[in-house]
C-alpha atoms as one frame of an Amber mdcrd trajectory, in Angstrom:
protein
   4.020  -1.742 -15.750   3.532   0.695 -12.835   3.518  -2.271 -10.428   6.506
  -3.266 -11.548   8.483  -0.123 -11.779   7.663   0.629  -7.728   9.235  -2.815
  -7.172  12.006  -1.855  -9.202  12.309   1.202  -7.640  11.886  -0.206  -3.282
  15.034  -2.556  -4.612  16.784   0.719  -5.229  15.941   2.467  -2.285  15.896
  -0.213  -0.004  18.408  -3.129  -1.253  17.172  -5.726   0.887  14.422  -8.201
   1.804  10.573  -5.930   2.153   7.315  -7.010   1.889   5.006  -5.332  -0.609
   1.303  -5.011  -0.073  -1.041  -5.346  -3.363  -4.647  -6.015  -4.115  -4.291
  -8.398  -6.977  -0.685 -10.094  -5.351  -1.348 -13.822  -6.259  -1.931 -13.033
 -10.209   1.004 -10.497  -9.482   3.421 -12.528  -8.147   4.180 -14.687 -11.660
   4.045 -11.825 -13.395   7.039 -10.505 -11.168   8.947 -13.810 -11.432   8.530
 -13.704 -15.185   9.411 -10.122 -15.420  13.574  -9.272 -15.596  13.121  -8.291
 -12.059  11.863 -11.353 -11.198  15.785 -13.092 -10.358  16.362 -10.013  -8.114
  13.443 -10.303  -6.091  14.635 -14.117  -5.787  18.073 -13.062  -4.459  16.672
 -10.540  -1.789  13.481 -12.473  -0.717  10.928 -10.183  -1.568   7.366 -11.063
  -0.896   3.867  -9.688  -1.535   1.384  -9.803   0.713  -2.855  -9.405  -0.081
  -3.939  -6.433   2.050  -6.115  -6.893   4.931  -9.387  -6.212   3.902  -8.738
  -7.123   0.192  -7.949 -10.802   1.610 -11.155 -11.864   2.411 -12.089 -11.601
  -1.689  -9.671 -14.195  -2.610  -9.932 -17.796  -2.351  -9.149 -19.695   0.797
  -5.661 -20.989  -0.581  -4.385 -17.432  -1.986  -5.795 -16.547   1.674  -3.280
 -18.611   3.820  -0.482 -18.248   0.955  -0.900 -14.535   0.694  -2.854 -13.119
   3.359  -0.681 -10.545   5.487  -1.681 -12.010   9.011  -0.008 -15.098   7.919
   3.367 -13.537   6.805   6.556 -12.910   9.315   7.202  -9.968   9.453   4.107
  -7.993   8.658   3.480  -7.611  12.067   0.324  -5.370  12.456   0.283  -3.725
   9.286  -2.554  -4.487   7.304  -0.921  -3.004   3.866  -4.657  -0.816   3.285
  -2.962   2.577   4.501  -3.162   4.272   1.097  -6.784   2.780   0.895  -7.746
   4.308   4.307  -6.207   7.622   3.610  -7.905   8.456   0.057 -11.253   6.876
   1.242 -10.800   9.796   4.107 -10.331  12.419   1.414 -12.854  11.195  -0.237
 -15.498  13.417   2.145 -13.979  16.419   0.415 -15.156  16.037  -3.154 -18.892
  17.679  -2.706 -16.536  20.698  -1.231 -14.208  21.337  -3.939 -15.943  19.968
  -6.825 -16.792  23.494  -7.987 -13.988  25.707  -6.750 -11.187  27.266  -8.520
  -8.335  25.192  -9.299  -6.186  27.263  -6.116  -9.389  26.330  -3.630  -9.203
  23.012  -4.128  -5.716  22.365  -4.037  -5.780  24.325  -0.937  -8.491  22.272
   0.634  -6.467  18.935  -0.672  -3.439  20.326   0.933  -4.953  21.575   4.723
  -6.560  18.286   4.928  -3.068  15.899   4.294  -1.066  18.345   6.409  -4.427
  17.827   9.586  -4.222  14.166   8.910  -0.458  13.747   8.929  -0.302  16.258
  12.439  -3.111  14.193  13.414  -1.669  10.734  13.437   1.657  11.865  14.440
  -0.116  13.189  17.441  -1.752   9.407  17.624   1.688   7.643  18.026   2.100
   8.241  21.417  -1.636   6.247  22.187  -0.588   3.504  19.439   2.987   2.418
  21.474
């Protein structure tokens, strides 16, 4: 359902053709088609791509099919940006894991607003 509903919802917002990044995209992909969404997603040329490192699980055919270094207009996204950012936040658990409810929303919240500064500050080496 959630899958589904964040398509439904990047239609709204963005009303024309996107690409989508999701682990499981091949097994998603009929699921979308079947779904009422699925003559929408026809008519603006939506397509899903398997993220970068979750690529090399899948089979060589969902590979070339799906894999985003084989899709125009991916460019260099890899589609693992939500994976890299929680794995980073991950290092705060044995911090928090017995502070007040305030402490560790406190830590949670210092260490998105460093990481946003800090790659905001990295766009000038990325260009």
């Amino acid at each position: 359902k959630y899958p589904l509903v964040t398509i439904n919802k990047l239609m709204d917002v963005f009303a024309e053709r996107f690409l989508y990044g999701y682990d499981i995209k091949c097994a998603f992909h009929s699921i979308l088609q079947r779904s009422s969404l699925g003559p929408a997603v026809q008519d603006l040329g939506i397509e899903g791509v398997v993220p970068g490192f979750h690529g090399h699980a899948h089979n060589h055919l969902c590979q070339v099919q799906h894999h985003s270094k084989f899709m125009l207009g991916a460019g260099k996204e890899d589609f693992e940006t939500c994976e890299r950012t929680f794995s980073e936040s991950n290092a705060l658990a044995p911090e928090i894991r017995n502070s007040t409810e305030f402490h560790r929303h406190q830590a949670l919240d210092e260490h998105f607003c460093f990481a946003d500064q800090d790659k905001y500050a990295a766009l000038g080496t990325f260009v």
